[in-house]
Each structure stands twice: as structure tokens, then as C-alpha cells.
TIBAZA-204537 format. One line per 10 residues: number of its first residue (from 0); their letters; for each residue x, y, z of C-alpha. Coordinates in steps of 0.02 Angstrom, whole numbers. Example, Ala and Ser with C-alpha at 12.3 -4.5 7.8 and 13.67 -1.06 7.14 Angstrom:
BEGIN
0 = as = 615,-225,390  684,-53,357 $
END
This chain:
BEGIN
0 = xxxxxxxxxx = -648,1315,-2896  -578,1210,-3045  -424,1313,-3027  -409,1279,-2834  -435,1118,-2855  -296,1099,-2989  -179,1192,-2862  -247,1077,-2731  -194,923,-2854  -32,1012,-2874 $
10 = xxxxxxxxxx = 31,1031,-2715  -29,851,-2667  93,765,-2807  220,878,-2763  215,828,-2561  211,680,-2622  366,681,-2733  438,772,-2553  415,614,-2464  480,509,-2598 $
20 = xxxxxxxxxx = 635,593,-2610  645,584,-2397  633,404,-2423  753,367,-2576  914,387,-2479  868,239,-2371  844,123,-2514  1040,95,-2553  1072,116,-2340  955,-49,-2322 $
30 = xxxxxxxxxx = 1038,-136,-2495  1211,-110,-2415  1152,-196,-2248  1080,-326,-2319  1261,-384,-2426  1357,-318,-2268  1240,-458,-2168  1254,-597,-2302  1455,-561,-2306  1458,-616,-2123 $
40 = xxxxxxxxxx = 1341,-758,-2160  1456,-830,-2302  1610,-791,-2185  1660,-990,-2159  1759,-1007,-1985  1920,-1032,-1948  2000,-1187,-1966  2077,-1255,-1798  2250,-1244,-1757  2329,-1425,-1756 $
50 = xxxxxxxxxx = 2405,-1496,-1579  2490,-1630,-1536  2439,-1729,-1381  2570,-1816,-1260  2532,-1912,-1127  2676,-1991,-1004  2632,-2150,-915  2801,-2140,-803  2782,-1953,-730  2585,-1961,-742 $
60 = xxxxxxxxxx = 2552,-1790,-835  2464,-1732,-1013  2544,-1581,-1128  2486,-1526,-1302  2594,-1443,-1400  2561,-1326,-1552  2577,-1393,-1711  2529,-1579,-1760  2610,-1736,-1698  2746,-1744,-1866 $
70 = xxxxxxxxxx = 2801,-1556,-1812  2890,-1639,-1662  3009,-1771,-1612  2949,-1839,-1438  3070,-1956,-1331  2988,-2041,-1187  3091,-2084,-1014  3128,-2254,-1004  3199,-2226,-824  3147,-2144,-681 $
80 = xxxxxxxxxx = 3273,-1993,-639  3352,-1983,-457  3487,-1935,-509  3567,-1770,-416  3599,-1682,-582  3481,-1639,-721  3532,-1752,-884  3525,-1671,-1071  3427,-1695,-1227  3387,-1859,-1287 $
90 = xxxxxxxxxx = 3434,-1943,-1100  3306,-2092,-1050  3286,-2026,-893  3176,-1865,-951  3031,-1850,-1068  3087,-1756,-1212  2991,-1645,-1362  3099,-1563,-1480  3001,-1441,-1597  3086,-1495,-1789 $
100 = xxxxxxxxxx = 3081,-1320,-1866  3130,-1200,-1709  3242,-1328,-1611  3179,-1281,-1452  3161,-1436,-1313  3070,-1467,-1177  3126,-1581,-1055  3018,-1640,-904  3035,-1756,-747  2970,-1797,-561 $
110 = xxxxxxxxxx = 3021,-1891,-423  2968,-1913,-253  3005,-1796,-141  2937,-1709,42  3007,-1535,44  2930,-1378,-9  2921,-1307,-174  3054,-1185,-112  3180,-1314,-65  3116,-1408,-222 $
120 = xxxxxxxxxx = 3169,-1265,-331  3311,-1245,-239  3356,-1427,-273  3309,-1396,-458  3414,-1243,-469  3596,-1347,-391  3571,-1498,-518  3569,-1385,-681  3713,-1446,-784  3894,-1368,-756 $
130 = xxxxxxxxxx = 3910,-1254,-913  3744,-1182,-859  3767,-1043,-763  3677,-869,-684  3518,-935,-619  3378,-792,-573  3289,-780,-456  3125,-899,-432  2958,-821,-475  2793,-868,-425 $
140 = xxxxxxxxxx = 2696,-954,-549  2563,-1108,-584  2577,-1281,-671  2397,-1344,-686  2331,-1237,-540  2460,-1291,-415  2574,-1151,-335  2749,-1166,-469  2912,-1058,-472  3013,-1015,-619 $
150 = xxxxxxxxxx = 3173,-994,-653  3306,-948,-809  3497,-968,-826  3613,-991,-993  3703,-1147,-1054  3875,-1151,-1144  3818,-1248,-1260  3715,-1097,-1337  3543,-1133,-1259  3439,-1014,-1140 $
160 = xxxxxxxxxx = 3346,-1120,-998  3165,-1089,-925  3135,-1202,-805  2954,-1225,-696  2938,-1320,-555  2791,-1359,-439  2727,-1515,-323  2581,-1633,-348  2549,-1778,-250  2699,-1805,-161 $
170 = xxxxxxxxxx = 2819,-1787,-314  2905,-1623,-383  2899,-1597,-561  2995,-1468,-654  2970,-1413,-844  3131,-1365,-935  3120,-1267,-1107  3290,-1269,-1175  3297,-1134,-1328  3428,-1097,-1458 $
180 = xxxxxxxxxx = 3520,-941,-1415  3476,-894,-1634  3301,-890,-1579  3223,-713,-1520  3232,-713,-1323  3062,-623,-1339  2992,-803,-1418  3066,-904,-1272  2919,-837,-1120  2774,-856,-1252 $
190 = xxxxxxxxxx = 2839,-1043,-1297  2846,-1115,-1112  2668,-1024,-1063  2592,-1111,-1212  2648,-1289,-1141  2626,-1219,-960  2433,-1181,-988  2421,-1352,-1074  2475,-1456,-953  2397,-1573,-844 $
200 = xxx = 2439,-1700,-690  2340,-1880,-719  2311,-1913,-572 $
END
């Protein structure tokens, strides 16, 4: 009986060394969770990309542009353009942004106009400059959820040209990205969306 019993103790500490042994694996699975969890806790977030805000009181529209306010060199229009020929850089008749480090420009205007935004392209299209040449053919896009087209052609003056254009309230806009031919074509598509999804009509 003593001797059963002993065998009885026996096999009781040694189920019970069994079981511990089950269990000691999930000691360092549970330690590893626990730092995994605090190294998401301690993760701080991301800092927020800087923009820079423009708003044009003469052709009524808001763009923000990556990078802060010092990054570009903003020229506002002074005129209003009716003229039958898009101007270049730096002319008071079109809002210009000219990023500092890449070069590239955008150039916007509107005026008032009836026609359709095919015959507003169209119009778009015949008053590119002179040493601009091979314009595509216009594809359907959006400006701020208004129907847009876009089109491309190259300049002389080493420059490839995405321009959008769309209506809003009577007046057609268009949104030229002018980009230095030294730049990767691939960059110039990416650069216009990223103003094209900011933008905004006032009113």
C-alpha cells in the first residue's frame, strides 16, 4: 500500500512536470507579443507632408501644391487673358507656379466662353505657342469633378506640355504643366495628377 501510494505520488509529480513542460513553450510566444504590441504602441506617426496653398482671386480656383510655400515661386495674373494665343512663363496674363528644385511650371487661365469642352479644347489646342508642335489627341479626364480633356505636345524651347482643360460656370479653364525635357517623362503624368486632384473652382 505504502509502495502504491509512493508510485501513485510518483506518477502525479511526473504528470505534472508533463503539463509544465506543455505550457513552457508559450511563456516566450506571449513575452514576444507583448514587445511586438508595445513596438506598435511606441511607433510615433508620420509627420505630414508640407503643401503649399494658392488661391487666385482673378480665375476663382484653389490648388495645393507639394512641398511648402518657399519650395515654389508663384506669379499671379495681373490681367485677364483673351488673348487668341497662349502667353509663356512669367506673362501677367496667367497664374504661374514654378517648382525651384525641378523647374517644372504650371500655368493656368479662364475666360468666358459658350462652346463645348470639345470646341474649348479645340480652341486650347490652336493657341499653343508656334515652336510647340504635335499635339495628341484629347482624352477624357476631370478637373474638380467636372468632365476635362487632356492633351500633350513638345516645345522648342526644350519643355514637354500637359495641358487640362474643362468648363465651370460659363468660363473654360485649362491647366498647363510645362516640364523640362532633363526631367524623366515618366515624372511629368504623376506631377499634373497631383495638382489635378488638388484643385478646386471657388465658386
Amino acid at each position: 500500500m505504502i509502495a502504491g501510494s509512493r508510485r501513485s505520488n510518483s506518477d502525479e509529480v511526473a504528470s505534472d512536470r508533463g503539463h509544465r513542460r506543455r505550457s513552457t513553450p508559450f511563456r516566450p510566444c506571449l513575452a514576444a507579443f507583448c514587445v511586438a504590441v508595445s513596438a506598435l504602441v511606441a511607433v510615433p506617426p508620420a509627420a505630414a507632408r508640407p503643401t503649399a496653398t494658392f488661391v487666385s482671386k482673378l480665375y476663382r480656383y484653389s490648388i495645393v501644391l507639394p512641398g511648402a510655400t518657399s519650395h515654389w515661386s508663384p506669379t499671379f495674373a495681373t490681367q485677364r487673358w483673351l488673348d487668341a494665343s497662349i502667353p509663356g512663363i512669367g506673362d501677367p496674363h496667367l497664374d504661374t507656379f514654378t517648382d525651384r528644385k525641378t523647374g517644372r511650371t504650371y500655368l493656368l487661365a479662364a475666360r468666358p466662353t459658350g462652346s463645348s469642352l470639345e470646341k474649348w479644347t479645340k480652341f486650347v489646342i490652336t493657341a499653343r505657342p508656334p515652336i510647340c508642335v504635335n499635339p495628341t489627341s484629347p482624352k477624357r479626364a476631370t478637373l474638380a469633378g467636372q468632365p476635362a480633356e487632356m492633351v500633350t505636345w513638345s516645345c522648342a524651347d526644350q519643355y514637354r506640355v500637359i495641358v487640362i482643360t474643362a468648363l465651370h460656370a460659363r468660363r473654360g479653364y485649362f491647366m498647363l504643366l510645362a516640364s523640362p525635357t532633363t526631367l524623366s517623362r515618366a515624372s511629368d503624368l504623376p506631377a499634373l495628377n497631383a495638382a489635378r486632384q488638388s484643385f478646386r473652382f471657388s465658386r
